[in-house]
C-alpha positions as CSV (number, residue, x, y, z in Angstrom):
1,X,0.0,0.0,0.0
2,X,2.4,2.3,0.6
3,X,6.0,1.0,-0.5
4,X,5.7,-2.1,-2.9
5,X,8.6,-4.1,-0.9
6,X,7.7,-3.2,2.7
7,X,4.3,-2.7,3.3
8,X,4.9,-1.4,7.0
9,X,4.4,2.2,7.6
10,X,7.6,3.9,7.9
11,X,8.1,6.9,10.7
12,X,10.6,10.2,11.2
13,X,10.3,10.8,15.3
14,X,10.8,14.0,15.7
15,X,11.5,15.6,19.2
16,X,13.6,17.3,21.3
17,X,13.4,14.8,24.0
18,X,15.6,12.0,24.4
19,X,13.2,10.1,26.7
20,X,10.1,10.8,24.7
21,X,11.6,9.7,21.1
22,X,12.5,6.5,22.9
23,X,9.2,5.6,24.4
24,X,7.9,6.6,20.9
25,X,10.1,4.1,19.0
26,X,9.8,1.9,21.3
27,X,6.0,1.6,21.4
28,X,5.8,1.4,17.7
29,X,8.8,-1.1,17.0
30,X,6.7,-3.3,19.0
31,X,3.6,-3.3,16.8
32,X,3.0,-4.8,13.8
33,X,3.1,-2.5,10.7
34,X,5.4,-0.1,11.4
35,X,9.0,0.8,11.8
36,X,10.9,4.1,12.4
37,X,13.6,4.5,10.6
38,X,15.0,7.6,11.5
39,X,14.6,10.7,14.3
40,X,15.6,14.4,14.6
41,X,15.9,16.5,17.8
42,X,14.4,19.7,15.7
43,X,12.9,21.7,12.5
44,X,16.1,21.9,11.1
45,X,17.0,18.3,11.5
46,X,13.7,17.0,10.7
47,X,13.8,18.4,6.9
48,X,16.9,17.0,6.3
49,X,16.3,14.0,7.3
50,X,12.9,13.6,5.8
51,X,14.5,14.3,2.6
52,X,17.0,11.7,3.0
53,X,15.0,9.0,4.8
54,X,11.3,9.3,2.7
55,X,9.3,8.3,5.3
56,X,5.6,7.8,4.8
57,X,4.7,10.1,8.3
58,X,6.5,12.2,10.4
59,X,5.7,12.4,14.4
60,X,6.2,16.0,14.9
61,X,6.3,17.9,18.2
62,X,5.9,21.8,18.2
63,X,8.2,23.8,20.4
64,X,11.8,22.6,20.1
65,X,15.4,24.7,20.4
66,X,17.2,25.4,16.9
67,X,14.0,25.1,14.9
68,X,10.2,24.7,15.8
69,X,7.8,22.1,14.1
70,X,5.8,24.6,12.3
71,X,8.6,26.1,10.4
72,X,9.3,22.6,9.5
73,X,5.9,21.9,8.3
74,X,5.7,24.7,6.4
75,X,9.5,23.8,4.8
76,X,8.5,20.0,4.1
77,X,5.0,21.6,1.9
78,X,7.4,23.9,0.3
79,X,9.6,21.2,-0.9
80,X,6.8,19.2,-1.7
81,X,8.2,16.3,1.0
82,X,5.7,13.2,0.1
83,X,5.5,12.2,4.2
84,X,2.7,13.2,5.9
85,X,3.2,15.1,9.2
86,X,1.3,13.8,12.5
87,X,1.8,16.5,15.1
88,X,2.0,15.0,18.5
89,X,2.4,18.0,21.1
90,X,1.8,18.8,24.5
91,X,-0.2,22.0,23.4
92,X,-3.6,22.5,22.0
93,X,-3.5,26.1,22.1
94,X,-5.0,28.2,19.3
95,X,-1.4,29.7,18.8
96,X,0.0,26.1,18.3
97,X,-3.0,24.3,17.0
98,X,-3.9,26.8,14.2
99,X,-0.3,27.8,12.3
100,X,0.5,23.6,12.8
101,X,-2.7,23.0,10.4
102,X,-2.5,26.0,8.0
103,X,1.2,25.5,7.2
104,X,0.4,21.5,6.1
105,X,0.1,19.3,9.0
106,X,-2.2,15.8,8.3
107,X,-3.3,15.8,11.9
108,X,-2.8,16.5,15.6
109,X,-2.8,14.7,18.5
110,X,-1.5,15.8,22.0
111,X,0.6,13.5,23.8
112,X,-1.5,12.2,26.6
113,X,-3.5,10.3,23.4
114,X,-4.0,6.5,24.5
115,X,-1.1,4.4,22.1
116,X,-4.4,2.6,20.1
117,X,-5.4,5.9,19.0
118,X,-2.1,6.8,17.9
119,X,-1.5,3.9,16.3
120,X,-4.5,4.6,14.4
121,X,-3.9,8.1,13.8
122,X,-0.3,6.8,11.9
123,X,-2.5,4.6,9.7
124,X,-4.9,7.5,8.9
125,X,-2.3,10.0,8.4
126,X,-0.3,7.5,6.2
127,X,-3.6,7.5,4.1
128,X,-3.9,11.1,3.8
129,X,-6.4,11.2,5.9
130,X,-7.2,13.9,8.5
131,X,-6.9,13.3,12.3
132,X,-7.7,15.7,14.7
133,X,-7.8,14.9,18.3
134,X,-11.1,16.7,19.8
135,X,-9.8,19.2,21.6
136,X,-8.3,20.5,18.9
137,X,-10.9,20.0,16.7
138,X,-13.3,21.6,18.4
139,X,-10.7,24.7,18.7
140,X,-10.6,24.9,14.7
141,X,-14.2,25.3,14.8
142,X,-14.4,27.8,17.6
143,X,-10.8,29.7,15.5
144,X,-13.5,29.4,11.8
145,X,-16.2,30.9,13.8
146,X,-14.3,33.8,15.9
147,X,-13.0,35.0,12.3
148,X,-16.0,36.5,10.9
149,X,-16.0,34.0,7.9
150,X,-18.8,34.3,5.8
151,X,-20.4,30.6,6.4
152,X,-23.7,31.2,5.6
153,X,-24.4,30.3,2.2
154,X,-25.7,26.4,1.7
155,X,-23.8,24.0,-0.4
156,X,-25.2,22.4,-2.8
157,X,-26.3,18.6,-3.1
158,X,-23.0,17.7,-4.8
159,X,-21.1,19.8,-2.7
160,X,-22.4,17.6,0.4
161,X,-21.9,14.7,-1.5
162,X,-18.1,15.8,-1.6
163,X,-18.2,16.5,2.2
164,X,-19.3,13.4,3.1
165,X,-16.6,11.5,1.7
166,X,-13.9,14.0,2.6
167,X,-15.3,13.8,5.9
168,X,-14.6,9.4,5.6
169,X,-11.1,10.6,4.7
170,X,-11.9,10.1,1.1
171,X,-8.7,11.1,-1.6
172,X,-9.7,13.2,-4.4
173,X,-9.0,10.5,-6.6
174,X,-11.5,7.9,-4.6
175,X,-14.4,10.8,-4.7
176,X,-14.4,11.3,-8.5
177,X,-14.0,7.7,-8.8
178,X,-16.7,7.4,-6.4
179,X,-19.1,10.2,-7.8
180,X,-18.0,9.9,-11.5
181,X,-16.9,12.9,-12.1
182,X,-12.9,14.4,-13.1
183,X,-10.6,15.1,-10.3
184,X,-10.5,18.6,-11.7
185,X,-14.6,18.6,-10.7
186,X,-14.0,17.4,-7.0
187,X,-11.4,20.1,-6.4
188,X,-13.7,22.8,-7.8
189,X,-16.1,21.3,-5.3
190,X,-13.6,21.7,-2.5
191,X,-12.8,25.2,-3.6
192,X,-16.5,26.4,-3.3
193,X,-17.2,24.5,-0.2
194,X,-14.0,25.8,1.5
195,X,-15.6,29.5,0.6
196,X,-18.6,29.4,1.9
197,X,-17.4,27.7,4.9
198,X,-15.0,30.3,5.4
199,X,-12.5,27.4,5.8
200,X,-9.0,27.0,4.0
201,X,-8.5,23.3,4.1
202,X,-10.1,19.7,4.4
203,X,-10.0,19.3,8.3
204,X,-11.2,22.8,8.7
205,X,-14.2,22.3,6.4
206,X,-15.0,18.6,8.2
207,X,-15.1,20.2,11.5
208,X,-17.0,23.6,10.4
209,X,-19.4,21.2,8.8
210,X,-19.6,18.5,12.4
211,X,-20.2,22.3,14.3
212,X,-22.9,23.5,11.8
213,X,-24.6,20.2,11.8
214,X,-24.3,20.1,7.7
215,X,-22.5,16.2,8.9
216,X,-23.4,14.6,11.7
């Protein structure tokens, strides 16, 4: 599923704590499907390696000396990195939670998550597929709400339609398949529902639509 000769899920642990990268490697060595193959102490370190390693996700902690995750995030989009990033943080604060999520993350989880869940989360994220712990979810909503985004306008059959799936953690490429339409239609989709959700991304737009009762 995700490399043809090793169909384990391969992870870049990236933290500024000795102890915690440990417990973290050590946690997923001992389950099946997965295997870390590398791990970074900061931003800095965790782009370089991500380049050099091509891991499918990247465990990603926040606030580290000599480089922060969001600048890292941000860096990894940039350079079109294919890993997916799965924050993992001690902080669910708007300040951490928001610029984590705009500048590219997959998901966030905070640390105190029970290991099932991040295990799952891994698995989701190596899909693509947005995970949000609820705390933080529900602080996207209350963030989409506080900034006077429009919101009001309905979306359309299709445009639920699209939601729906998106909210499944559907790819693009599964909803046109899905719908029969292009890929280029699904995105247009995205594009509308995004603006009159006042949202800028897929896990903003699932948990506007969760807060609005549109899903649910």
């Amino acid at each position: 599923m995700f490399h043809d000769t090793d169909p384990r899920i391969s992870l870049l642990i990236v933290d500024d704590h000795p102890v915690v990268r440990d417990g973290l490697r050590g946690m997923f060595e001992s389950a099946p499907g997965f295997t870390v193959v590398g791990e970074a102490v900061n931003g800095v370190e965790a782009v370089e390696r991500a380049a050099a390693l091509d891991p499918d996700v990247i465990l990603m902690d926040l606030r580290m000396p000599g480089g922060g995750g969001v600048d890292a995030i941000a860096e990894l989009s940039r350079r079109r990195v294919r890993a997916r990033v799965l924050v993992l943080t001690t902080y669910d604060t708007d300040s951490d939670t928001l610029p984590a999520i705009e500048a590219g993350a997959t998901g966030y989880l905070l640390k105190d998550a029970p290991r099932d869940e991040l295990f799952t989360a891994v698995r989701a994220a190596a899909e693509g597929r947005t995970v949000l712990s609820p705390a933080v979810a529900s602080r996207l909503v209350s963030a989409v709400r506080d900034s006077g985004a429009p919101g009001n306008e309905a979306l359309s059959a299709r445009e639920r339609e699209v939601l729906a799936l998106v909210a499944k953690g559907t790819s693009n490429r599964e909803i046109a398949r899905e719908l029969f339409i292009s890929e280029a239609t699904v995105k247009t989709h995205l594009t509308h529902l995004y603006a009159k959700l006042g949202v800028k991304d897929r896990a903003a737009a699932v948990a506007t639509a969760y807060e609005r009762g549109i899903l649910g």
